[in-house]
NULUM-380251 format. One line per 4 residues: number of its first residue (from 1); for each residue y, z, x of C-alpha. Coordinates in nm, 2 decimals. Each point is the difference from the previous one (the first is absolute). Last residue first. Example, Ala and Ser with C-alpha at 12.3 -4.5 7.8 and 13.67 -1.06 7.14 Angstrom:
BEGIN
2> -0.11/0.71/1.37  -0.34/0.07/-0.14
***
This chain:
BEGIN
611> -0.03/-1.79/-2.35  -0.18/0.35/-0.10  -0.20/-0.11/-0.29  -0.13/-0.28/0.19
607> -0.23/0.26/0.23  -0.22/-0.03/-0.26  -0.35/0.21/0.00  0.30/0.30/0.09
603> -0.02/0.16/0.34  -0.02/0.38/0.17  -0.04/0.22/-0.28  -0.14/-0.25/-0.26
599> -0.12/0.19/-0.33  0.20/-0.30/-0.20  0.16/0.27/-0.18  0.09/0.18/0.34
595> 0.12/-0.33/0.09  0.23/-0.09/-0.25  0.15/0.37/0.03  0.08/0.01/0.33
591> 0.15/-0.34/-0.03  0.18/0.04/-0.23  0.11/0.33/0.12  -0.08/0.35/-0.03
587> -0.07/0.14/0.33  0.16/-0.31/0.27  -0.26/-0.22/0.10  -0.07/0.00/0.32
583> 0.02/-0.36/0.17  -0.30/-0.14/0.22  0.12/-0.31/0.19  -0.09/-0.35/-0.15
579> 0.35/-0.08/0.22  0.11/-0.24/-0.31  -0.15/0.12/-0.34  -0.03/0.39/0.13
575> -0.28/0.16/-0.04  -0.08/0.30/-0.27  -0.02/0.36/0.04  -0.10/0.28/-0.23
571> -0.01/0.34/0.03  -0.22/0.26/-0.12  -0.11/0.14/0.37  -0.39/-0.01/-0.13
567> 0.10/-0.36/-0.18  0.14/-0.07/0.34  -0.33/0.07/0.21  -0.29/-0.17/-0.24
563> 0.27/-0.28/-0.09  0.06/-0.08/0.38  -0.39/0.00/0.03  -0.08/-0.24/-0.24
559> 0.27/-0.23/0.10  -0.06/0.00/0.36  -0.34/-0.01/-0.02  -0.28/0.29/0.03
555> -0.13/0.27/0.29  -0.18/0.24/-0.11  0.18/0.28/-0.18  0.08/0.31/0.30
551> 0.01/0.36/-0.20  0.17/0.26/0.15  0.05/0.39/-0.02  0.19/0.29/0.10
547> 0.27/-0.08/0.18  0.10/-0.26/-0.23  -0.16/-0.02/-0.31  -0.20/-0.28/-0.07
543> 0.03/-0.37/0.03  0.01/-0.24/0.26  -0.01/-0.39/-0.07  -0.20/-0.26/0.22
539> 0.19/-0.35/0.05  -0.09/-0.33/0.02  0.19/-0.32/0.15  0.27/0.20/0.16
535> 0.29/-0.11/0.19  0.29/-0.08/-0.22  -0.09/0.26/-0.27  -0.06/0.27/0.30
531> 0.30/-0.07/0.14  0.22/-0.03/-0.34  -0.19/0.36/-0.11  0.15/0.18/0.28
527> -0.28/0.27/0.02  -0.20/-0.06/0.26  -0.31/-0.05/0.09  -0.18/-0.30/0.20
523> -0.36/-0.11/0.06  -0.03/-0.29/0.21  -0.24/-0.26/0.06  -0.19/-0.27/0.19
519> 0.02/-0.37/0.07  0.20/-0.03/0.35  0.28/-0.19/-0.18  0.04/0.09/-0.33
515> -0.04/0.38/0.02  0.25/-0.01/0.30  0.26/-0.22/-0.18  0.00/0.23/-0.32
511> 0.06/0.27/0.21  0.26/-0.15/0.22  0.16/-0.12/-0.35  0.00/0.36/-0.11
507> 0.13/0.12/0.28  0.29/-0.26/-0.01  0.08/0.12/-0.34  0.02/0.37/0.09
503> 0.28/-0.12/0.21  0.24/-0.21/-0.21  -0.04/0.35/-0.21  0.05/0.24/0.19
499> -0.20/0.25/0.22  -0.10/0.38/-0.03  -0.35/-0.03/-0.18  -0.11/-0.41/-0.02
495> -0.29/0.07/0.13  -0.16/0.28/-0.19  -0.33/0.01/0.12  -0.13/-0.32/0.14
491> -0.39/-0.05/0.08  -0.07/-0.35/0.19  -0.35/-0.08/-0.02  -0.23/-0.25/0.22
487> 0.27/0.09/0.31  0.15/-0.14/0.33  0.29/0.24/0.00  0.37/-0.16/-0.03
483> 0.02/0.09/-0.38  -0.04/0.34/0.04  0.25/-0.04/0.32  0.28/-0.13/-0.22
479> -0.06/0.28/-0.27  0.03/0.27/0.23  0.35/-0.17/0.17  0.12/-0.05/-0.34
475> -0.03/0.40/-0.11  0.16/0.08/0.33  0.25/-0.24/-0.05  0.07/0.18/-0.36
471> -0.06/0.38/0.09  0.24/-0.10/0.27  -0.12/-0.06/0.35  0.12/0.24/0.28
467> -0.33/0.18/0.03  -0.15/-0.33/0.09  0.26/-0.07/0.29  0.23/-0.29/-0.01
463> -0.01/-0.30/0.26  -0.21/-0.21/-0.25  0.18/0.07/-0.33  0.21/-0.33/-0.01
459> -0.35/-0.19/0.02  -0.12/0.21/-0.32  0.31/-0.20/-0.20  -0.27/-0.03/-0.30
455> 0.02/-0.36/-0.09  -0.02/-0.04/0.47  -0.30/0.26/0.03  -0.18/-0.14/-0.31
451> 0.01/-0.37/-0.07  0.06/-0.14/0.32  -0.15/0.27/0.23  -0.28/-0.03/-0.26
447> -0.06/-0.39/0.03  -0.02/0.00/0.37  0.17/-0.16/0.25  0.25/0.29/0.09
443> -0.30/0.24/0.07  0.16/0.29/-0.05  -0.15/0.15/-0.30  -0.34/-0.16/0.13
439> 0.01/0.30/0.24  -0.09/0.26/-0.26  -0.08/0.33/0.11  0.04/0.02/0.38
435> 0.28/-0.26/0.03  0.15/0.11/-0.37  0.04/0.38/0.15  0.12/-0.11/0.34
431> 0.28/-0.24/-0.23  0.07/0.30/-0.19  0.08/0.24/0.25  -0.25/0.33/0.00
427> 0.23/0.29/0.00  -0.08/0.11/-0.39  -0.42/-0.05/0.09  -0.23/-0.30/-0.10
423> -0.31/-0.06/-0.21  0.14/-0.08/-0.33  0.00/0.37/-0.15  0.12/0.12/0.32
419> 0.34/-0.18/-0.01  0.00/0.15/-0.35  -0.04/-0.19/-0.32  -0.16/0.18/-0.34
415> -0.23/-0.26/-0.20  -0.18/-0.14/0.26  -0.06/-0.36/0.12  -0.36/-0.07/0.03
411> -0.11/-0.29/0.21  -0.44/-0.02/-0.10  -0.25/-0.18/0.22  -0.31/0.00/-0.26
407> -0.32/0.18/0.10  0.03/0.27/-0.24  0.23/-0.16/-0.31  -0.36/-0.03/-0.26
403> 0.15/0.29/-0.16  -0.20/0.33/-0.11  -0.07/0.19/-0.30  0.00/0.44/-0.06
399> 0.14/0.19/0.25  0.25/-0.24/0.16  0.05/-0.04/0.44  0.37/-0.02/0.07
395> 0.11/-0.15/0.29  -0.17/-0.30/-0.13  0.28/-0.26/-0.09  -0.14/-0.03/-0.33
391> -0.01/0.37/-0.03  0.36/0.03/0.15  0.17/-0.24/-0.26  -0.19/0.21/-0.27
387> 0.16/0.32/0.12  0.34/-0.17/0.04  -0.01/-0.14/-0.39  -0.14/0.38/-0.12
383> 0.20/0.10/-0.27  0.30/0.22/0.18  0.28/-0.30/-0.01  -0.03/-0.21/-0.32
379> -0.19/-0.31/0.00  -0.08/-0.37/0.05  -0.21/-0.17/0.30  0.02/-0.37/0.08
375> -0.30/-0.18/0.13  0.10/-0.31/0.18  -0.32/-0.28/-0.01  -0.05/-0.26/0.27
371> -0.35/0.15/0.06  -0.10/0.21/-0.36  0.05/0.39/-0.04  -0.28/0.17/-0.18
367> 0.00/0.25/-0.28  -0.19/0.35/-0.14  0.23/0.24/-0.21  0.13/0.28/0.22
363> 0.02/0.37/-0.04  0.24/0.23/0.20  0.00/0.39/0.00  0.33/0.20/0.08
359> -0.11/0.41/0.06  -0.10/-0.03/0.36  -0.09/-0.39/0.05  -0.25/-0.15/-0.22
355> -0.15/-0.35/0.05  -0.18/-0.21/-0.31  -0.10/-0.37/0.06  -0.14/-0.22/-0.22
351> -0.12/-0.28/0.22  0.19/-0.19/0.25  0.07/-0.39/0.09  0.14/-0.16/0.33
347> 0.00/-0.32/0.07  -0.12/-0.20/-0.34  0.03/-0.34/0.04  0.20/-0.24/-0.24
343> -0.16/-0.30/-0.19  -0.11/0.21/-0.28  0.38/0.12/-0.05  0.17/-0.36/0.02
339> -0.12/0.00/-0.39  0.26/0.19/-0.07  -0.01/0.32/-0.21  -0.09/0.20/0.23
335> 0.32/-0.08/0.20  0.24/0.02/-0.27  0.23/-0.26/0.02  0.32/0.00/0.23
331> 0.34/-0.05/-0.13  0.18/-0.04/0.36  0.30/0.16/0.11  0.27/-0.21/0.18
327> 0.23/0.13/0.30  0.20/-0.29/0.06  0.05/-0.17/0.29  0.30/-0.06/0.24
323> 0.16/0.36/-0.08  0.40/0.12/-0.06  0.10/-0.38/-0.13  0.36/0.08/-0.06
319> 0.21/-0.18/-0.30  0.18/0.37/-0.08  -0.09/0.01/-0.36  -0.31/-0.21/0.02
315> -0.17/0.22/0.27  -0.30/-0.14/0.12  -0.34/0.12/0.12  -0.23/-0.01/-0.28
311> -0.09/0.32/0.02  0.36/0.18/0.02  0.10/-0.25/-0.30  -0.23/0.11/-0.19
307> 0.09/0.36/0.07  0.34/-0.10/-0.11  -0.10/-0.19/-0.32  -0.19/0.33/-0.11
303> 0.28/0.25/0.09  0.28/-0.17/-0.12  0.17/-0.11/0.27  0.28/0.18/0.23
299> 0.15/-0.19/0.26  -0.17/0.00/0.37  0.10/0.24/0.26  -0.03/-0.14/0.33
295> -0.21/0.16/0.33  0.06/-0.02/0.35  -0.17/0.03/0.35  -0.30/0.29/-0.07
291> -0.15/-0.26/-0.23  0.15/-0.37/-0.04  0.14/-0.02/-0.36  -0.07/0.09/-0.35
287> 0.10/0.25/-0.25  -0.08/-0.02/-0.37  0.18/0.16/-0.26  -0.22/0.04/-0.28
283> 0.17/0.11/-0.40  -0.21/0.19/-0.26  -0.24/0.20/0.25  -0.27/0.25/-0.05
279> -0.29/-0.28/-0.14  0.10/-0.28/0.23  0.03/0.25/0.32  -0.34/0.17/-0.05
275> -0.19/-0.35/-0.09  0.17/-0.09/0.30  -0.05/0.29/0.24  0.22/-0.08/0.30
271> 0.24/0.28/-0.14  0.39/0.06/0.06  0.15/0.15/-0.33  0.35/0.03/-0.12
267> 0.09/0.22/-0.31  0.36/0.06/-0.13  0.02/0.22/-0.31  0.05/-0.09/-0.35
263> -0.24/0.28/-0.10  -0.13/0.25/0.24  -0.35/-0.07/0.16  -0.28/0.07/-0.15
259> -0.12/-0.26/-0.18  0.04/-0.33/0.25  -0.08/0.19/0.27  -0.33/0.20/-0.20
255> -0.15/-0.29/-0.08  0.03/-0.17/0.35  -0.12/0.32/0.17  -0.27/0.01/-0.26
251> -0.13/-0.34/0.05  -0.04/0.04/0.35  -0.19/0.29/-0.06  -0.27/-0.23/-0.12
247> 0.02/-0.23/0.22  -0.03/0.21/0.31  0.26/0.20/0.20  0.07/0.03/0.33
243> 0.31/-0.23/0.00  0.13/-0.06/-0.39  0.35/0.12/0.05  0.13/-0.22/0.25
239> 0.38/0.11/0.03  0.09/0.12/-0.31  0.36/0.05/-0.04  0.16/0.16/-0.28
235> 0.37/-0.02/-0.10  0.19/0.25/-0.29  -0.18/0.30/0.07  -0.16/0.30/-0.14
231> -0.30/0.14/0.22  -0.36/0.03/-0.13  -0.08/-0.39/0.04  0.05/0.01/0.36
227> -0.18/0.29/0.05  -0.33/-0.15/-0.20  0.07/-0.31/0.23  -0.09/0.20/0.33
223> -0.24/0.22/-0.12  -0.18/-0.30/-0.14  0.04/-0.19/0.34  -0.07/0.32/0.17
219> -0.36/0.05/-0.19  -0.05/-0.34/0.09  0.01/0.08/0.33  -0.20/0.27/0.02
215> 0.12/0.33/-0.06  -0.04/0.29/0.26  0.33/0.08/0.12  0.13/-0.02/-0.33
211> -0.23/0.31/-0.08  -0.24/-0.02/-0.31  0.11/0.19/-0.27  0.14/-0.31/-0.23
207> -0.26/-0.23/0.11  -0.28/0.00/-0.25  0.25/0.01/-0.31  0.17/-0.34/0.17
203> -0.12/-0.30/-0.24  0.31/-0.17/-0.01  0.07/0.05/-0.37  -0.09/0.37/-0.05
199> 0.13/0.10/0.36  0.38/-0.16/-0.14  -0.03/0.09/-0.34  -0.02/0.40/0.14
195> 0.30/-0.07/0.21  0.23/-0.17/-0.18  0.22/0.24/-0.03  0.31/-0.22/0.11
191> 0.10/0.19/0.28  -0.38/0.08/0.15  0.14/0.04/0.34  -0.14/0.37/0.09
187> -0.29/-0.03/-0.23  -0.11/-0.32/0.19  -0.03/0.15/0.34  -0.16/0.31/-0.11
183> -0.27/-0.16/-0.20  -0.09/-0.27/0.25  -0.06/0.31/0.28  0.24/0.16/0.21
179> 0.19/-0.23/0.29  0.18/-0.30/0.01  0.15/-0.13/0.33  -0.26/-0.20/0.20
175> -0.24/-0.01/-0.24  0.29/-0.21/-0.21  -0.05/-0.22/0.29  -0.31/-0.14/-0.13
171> 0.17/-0.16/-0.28  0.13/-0.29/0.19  0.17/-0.24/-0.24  0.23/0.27/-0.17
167> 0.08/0.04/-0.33  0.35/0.02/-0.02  0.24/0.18/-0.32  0.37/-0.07/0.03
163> 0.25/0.17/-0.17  0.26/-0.18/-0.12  0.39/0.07/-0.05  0.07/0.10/0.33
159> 0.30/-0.22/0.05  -0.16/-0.16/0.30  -0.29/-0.13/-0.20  0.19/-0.05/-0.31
155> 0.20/-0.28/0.19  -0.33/-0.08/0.17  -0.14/-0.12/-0.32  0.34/-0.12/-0.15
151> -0.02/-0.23/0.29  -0.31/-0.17/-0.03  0.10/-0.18/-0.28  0.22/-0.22/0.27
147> 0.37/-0.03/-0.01  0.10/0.28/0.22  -0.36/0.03/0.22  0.18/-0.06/0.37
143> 0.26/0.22/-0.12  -0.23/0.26/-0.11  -0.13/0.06/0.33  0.33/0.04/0.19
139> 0.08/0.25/-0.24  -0.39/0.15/0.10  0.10/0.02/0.36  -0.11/-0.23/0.29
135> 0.14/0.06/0.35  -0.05/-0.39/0.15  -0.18/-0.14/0.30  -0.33/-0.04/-0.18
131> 0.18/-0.18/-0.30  -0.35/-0.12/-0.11  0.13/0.07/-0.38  -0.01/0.42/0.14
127> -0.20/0.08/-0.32  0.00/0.37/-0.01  -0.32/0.14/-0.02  -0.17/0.30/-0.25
123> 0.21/-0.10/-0.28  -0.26/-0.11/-0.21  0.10/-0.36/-0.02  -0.01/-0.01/0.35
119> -0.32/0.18/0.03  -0.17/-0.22/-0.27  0.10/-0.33/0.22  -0.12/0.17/0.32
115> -0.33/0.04/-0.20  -0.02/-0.39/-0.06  0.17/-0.11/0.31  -0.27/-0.26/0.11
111> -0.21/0.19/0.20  -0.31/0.01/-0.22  -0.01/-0.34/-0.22  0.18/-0.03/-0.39
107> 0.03/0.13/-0.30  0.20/0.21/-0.15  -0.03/0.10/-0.42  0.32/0.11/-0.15
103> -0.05/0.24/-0.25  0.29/-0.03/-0.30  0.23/0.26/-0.21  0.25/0.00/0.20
99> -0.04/-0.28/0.24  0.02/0.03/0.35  0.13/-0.32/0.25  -0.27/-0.17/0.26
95> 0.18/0.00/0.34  0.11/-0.25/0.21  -0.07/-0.12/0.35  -0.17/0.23/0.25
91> 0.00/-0.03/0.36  -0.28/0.17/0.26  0.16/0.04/0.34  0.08/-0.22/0.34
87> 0.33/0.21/-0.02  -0.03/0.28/-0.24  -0.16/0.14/-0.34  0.17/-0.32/-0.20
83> 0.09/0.12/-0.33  0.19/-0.20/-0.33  0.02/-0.39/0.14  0.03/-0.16/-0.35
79> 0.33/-0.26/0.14  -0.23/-0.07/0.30  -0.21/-0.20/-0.23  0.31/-0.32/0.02
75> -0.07/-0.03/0.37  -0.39/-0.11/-0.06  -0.22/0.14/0.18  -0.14/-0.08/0.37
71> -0.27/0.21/0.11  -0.10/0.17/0.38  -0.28/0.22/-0.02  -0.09/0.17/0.33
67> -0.29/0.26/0.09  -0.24/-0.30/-0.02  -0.21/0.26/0.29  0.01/-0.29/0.23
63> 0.33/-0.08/-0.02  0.05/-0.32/0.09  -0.01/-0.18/-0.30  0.28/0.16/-0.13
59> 0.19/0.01/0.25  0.04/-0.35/0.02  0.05/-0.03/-0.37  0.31/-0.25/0.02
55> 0.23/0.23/-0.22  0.32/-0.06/0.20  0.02/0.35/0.07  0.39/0.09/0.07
51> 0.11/0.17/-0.35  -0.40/0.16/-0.01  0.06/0.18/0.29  -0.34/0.10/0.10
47> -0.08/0.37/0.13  -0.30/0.00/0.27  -0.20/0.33/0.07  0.09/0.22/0.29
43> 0.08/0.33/-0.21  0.12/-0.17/-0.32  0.36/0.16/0.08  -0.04/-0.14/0.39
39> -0.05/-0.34/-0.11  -0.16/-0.27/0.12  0.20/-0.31/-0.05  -0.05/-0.29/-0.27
35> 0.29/-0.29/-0.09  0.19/0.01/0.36  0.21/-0.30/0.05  -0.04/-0.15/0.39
31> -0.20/-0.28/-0.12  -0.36/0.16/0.12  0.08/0.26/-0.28  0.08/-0.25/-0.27
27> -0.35/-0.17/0.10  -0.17/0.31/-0.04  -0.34/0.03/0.27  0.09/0.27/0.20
23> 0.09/0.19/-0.34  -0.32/0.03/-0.19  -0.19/-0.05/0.32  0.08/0.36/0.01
19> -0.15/0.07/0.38  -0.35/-0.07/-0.08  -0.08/0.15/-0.37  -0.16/0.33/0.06
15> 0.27/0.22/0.11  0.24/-0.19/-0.23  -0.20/0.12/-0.27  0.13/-0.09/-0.34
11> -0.24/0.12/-0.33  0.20/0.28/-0.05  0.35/-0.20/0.00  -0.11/-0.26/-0.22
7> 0.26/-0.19/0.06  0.22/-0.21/-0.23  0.26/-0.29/0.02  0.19/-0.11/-0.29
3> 0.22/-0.30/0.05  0.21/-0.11/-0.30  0.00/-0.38/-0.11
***
């Protein structure tokens, strides 16, 4: 076995800690062998000599802040080592391998390697192989690949013969150091003249004068992948391409990926999106591994066994079990269909409702929610979902109908996350925050410390300050204290914004718990349709024109409802035979076809046909 030992150098303290039990307390150290020193480098903080530590998790467990991760691997993975970042540093092992011609879906948890992954293969870091004492140069790099397929890639790499194309994960830097308006930015780069197909297909004639400065964010991510497209390349990387945007634009990234870019090209695509990924992608590599301390490449699967595989937990190719259960989704019946619907109580109902704000009006068909009940909410961005979230909620009064929600304790989780947005400031530390806010969260005996702040990693965030957070941790943090409040009606928009895919599950388990448990209920939109098909027992559909107009249905069944939304998208999706996860059908298939025939957008009368 090889010793890796990790810290998590921002979350270690030795200020706070009581003299670095970390080291008074190793058992190599007390033998007159030292296996973890301060060091001057790390400005005080320990460094761990990984050839010396016996691995016997001392340290580990007394380091208050669980700074320390200290894994044994096996010797024969050391082989894959491609980038270590320094001593007591992330490690990555292997590298999924381009195909012209092919998108290759990646899957996997934040802080695993997938973006450092895209970065080596772009060229933008040289692997160093965790050679940290060692000049590395790109001959050198090639010699540790001779023999591999991934050697021709960085063989045309250094000799210049590809250009690489990147889509960046965080879009809001392009503020930073773009200027003019949408117009101006994209005639300047438009190589392939693709410009005019470009804001017809992703919906952008309403942003091309506005000021990059002043987009939203999913005005960047469209910005962002309509430059990408307009540029000639021979490898594209889209790092997370469907953040900020809702389902319906979703569909037009994807579309417009895997028909716009140049043929026989490479394409690699990180998303936690499944229906996204599974409809983009023709090959999933899937990367798995402790967060922040390693991550491993998997081998490449066809994209509907490998995201199979992802959810059920085990890896047949490499013989690793990367999850102890599996994630299962549920067929669920329509609720008002059921006769378990006269037996349920109403909580919360309203009449029709109409509210206008400046020139965008909302309607809203009349509709209830029922104790125990999870209300999922489907539409595109600009129709109205917030608006109706904040009218049951009550900080917006209607003009014509009213809700029965006055009088009801309500935890509301909004749609846009700031520090202020939850009740806190940017130098408020997290574990204050949680103390003030939501001191269950640290209750070690309790079933949400359990099942929320340790699934979530919130208990490695304590010592940070709120305006240090991530969009992601920030994102988890809101949603853990929403479901911390003592409430009759939990109101969740967008929870699953920012955060991956092992992740989003966890909140939706909380929020299934929660409802379960105490008796009451949650409304939740979002536009991942796998979240909302795994947690929703009805659903209420948006329609309209964004900006301009919505229309709310009242609230109906799964199936119903998922053939009221999709048939207004035009796709089709069908569920998988062994995960019973929702699977888009690919434009023009058998399947697309069968069930457009069968007038059944979301399933078919007999799921048989698909075994």
């Amino acid at each position: 076995m090889v010793r890796l030992a990790v810290i998590d150098y921002d979350s270690c303290h030795p200020d706070k800690c009581g003299n670095m039990p970390c080291i008074r307390f190793c058992p190599v150290n007390r033998g007159g062998t030292i296996a973890i020193e301060p060091s001057e480098e790390k400005k005080g903080k320990p460094v761990i000599y990984e050839t010396t530590c016996i691995g016997c998790g001392i340290c580990v467990k007394k380091c208050p802040f669980e700074a320390i991760t200290i894994l044994n691997l096996p010797d024969e993975l050391e082989r894959n080592v491609v980038h270590r970042y320094g001593v007591n540093a992330f490690k990555l092992y292997g590298l999924p391998t381009p195909i012209p011609g092919k998108i290759i879906g990646i899957l996997g948890r934040n802080g695993t390697g997938k973006t450092t992954a895209l970065k080596i293969l772009g060229g933008e870091i040289l692997p160093n192989f965790g050679e940290l004492d060692k000049r590395i140069e790109y001959d050198y790099v090639l010699r540790r690949f001779r023999g591999t397929e991934l050697y021709n890639h960085f063989k045309e790499l250094v000799d210049k013969k590809i250009r690489v194309i990147h889509k960046i994960q965080r879009i809001e830097l392009i503020q930073r150091y773009v200027r003019g308006s949408v117009r101006e930015a994209l005639s300047k780069i438009d190589e392939r003249g693709l410009l005019k197909d470009l804001v017809d297909t992703l919906s952008m004639q309403n942003m091309l004068d506005k000021n990059i400065r002043e987009l939203s964010g999913g005005e960047l991510q469209k910005l962002a992948i309509a430059a990408a497209l307009s540029r000639q390349g021979d490898l594209y990387l889209f790092d997370e391409p469907s953040s900020y945007l809702d389902i319906k634009e979703r569909l037009k990234i994807a579309t417009s990926i895997r028909d716009l870019v140049p043929p026989n090209t490479k394409i690699l695509v990180v998303e936690h999106d499944l229906a996204v990924l599974d409809y983009i992608s023709d090959y999933v590599s899937i990367v798995y591994g402790e967060p922040g301390a390693y991550g491993i490449f998997s081998k490449i699967y066809g994209v509907g066994a490998g995201i199979n595989h992802f959810l059920q937990g085990f890896l047949p190719a490499e013989n690793m079990l990367i999850r102890k259960e599996p994630i299962r989704f549920l067929e669920k019946e329509a609720l008002e269909e059921s006769s378990r619907l006269s037996e349920k109580k109403i909580l919360v109902s309203w009449s029709r409702l109409e509210k206008k704000l400046g020139e965008f009006s909302l309607e809203v068909e009349d509709g209830e929610v029922y104790r125990s009940e999870i209300l999922g909410v489907l539409g595109p961005n600009a129709i109205g979902k917030t608006t109706f979230v904040r009218l049951i909620a009550g900080e917006l009064k209607p003009d014509e109908g009213e809700t029965t929600s006055i009088g009801l304790r309500i935890s509301y989780k909004p749609q846009f996350i700031t520090p202020s947005e939850i009740g806190g400031s940017e130098d408020d530390v997290v574990e204050d925050f949680l103390k003030k806010k939501a001191p269950e969260l640290l209750n070690m005996e309790s079933w949400i410390y359990i099942d929320v702040t340790r699934k979530l990693n919130l208990h490695k965030l304590l010592q940070k300050r709120l305006g240090e957070l991530s969009g992601g941790e920030l994102q988890k943090i809101a949603v853990a204290v929403t479901l911390a409040q003592d409430a009759d009606l939990y109101l969740l928009d967008e929870p699953s914004a920012h955060i991956d895919v092992e992740d989003r599950i966890t909140v939706a388990k909380a929020i299934r718990r929660s409802v379960e448990n105490k008796s009451i209920a949650a409304i939740v939109v979002d536009h991942d349709l796998n979240i909302i098909d795994y947690l929703s027992d009805r659903i209420i559909v948006f329609k309209g024109e964004p900006g301009v107009r919505g229309y709310a249905e009242s609230p109906k069944g799964l199936r119903k409802s998922m053939n009221s939304f999709l048939s207004m998208l035009n796709v089709t999706f069908r569920r998988d035979p062994k995960t019973k996860r929702p699977r888009m059908n690919k434009p023009g298939s058998y399947f697309d076809r069968l069930q457009r025939e069968l007038g059944e957008y979301y399933y078919t009368p007999k799921e048989e046909v698909f075994e």
